[in-house]
Backbone bond lengths (Angstrom), bond angles and torsions (degrees), N, CA, C in turn:
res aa  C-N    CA-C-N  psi(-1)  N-CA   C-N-CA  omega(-1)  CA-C   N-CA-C  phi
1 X - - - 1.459 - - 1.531 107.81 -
2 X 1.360 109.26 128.49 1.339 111.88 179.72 1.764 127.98 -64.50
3 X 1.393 143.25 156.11 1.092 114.88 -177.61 1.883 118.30 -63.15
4 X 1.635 106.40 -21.05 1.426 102.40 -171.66 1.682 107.82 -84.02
5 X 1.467 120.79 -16.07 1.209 130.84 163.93 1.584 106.02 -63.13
6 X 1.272 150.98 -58.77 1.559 157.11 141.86 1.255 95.79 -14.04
7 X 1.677 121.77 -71.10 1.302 107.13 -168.14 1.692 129.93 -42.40
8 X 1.508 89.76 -56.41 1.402 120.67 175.24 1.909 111.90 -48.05
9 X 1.171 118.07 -16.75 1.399 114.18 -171.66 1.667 101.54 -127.09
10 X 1.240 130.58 -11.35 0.862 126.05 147.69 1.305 147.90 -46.08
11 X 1.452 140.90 123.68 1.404 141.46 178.00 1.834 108.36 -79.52
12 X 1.631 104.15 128.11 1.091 111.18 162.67 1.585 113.04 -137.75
13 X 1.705 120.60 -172.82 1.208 129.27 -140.79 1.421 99.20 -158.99
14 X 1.319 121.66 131.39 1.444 132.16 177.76 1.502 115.71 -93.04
15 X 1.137 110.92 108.33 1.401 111.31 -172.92 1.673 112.92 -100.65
16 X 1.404 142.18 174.00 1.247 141.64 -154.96 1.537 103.76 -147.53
17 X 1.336 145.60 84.38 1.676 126.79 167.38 1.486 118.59 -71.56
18 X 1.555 115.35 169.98 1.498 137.28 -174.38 1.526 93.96 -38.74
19 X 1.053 130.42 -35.32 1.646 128.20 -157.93 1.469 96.88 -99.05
20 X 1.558 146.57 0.03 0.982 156.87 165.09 1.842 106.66 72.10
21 X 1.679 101.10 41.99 1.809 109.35 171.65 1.557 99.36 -96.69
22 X 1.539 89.24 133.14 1.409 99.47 171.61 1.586 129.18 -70.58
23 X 1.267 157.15 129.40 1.253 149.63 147.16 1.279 132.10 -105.79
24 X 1.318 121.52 154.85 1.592 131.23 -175.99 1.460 88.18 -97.85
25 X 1.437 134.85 158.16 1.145 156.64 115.19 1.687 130.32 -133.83
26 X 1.363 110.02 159.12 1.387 115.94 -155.23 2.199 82.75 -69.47
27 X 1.271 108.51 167.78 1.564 120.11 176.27 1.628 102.79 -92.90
28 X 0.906 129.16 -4.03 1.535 129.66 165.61 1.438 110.74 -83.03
29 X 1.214 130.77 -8.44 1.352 120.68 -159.44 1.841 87.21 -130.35
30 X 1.198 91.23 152.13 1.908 112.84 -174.36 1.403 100.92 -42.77
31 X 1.061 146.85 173.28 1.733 155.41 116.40 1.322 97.79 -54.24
32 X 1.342 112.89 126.14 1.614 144.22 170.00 1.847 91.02 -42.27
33 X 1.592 101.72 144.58 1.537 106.97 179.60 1.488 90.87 -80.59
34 X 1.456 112.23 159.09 1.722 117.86 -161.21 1.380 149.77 72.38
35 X 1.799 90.55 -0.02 1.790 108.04 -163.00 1.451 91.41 -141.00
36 X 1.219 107.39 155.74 1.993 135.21 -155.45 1.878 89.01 -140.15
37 X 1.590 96.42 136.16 1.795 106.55 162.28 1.141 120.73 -60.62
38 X 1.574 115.06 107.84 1.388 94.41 -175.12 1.905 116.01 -75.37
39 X 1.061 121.83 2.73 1.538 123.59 158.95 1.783 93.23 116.94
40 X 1.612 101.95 58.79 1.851 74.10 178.07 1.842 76.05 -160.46
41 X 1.490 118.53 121.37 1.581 123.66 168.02 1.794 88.69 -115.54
42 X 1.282 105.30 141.16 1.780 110.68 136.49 1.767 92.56 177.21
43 X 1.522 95.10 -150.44 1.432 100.35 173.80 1.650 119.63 -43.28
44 X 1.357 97.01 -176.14 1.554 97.19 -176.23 1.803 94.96 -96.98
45 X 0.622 115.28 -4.23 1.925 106.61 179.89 1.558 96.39 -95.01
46 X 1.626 108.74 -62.63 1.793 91.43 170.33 1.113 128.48 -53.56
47 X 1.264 138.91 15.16 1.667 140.80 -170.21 1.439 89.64 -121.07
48 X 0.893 113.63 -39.88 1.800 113.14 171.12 1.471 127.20 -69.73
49 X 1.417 97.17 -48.17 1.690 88.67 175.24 1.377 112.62 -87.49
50 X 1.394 123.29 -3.10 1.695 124.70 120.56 1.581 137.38 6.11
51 X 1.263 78.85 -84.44 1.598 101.24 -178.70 1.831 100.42 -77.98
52 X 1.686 119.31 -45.12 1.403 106.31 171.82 1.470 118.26 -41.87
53 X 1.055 121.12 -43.77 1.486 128.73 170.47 1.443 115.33 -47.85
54 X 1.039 102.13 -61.19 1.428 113.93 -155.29 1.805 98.48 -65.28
55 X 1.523 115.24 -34.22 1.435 101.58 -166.66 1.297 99.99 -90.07
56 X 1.855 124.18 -25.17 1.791 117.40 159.24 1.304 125.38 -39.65
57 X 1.708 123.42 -28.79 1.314 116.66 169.96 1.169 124.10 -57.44
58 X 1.283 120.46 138.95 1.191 128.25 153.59 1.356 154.27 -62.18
59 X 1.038 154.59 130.34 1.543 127.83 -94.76 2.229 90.09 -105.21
60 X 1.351 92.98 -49.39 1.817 98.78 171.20 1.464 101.16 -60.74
61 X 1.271 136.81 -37.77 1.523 107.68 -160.66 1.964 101.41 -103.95
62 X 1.611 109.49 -2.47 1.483 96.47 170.49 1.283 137.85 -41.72
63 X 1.538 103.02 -53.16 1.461 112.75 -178.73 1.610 115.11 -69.85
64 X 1.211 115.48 2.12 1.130 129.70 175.36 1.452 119.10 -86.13
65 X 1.250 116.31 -51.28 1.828 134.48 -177.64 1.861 96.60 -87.85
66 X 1.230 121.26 -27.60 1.615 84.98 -155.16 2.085 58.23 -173.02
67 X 1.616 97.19 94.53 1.343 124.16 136.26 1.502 120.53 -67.67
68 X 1.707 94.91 130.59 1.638 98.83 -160.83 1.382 145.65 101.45
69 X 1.037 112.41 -39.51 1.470 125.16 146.87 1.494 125.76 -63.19
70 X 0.945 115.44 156.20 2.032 99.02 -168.45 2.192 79.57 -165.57
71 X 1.661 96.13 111.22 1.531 105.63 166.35 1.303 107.23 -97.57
72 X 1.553 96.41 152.80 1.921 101.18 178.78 1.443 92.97 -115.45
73 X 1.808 103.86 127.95 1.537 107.29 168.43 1.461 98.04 -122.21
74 X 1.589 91.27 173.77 1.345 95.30 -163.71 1.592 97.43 -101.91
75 X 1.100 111.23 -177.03 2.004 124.40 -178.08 2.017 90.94 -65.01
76 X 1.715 101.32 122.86 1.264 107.22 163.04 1.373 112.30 99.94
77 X 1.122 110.79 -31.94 1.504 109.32 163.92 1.628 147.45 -99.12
């Protein structure tokens, strides 16, 4: 099995740190010290377009659609 075949069948998990950066990691391996689940396991492309979501929200109606998640924007955007 190739490594992108592994990838591909593998379960992972979107995690969130203090600075509100998103990460993928596999669900076998710890949550990074400093970082909380942000509530999203599957493939590695659904954990991504995950987080695409999550940073398209808009900052008033986030806490609205998807309690729990918390995006960091910058001044102006």
């Amino acid at each position: 099995m190739s490594q992108e075949e592994r990838q591909d069948a593998a379960t992972y998990r979107v995690v969130v740190d203090h600075e509100k950066q998103y990460t993928v990691c596999p669900v076998e391996r710890a949550i990074p010290r400093g970082s909380r689940e942000a509530g999203k396991q599957g493939s590695i492309m659904e954990c991504l377009a995950y987080i695409e979501q999550a940073w398209a929200l808009p900052i008033h109606r986030e806490r609205h659609i998807q309690p729990g998640i918390s995006v960091q924007r910058e001044a102006g955007t």
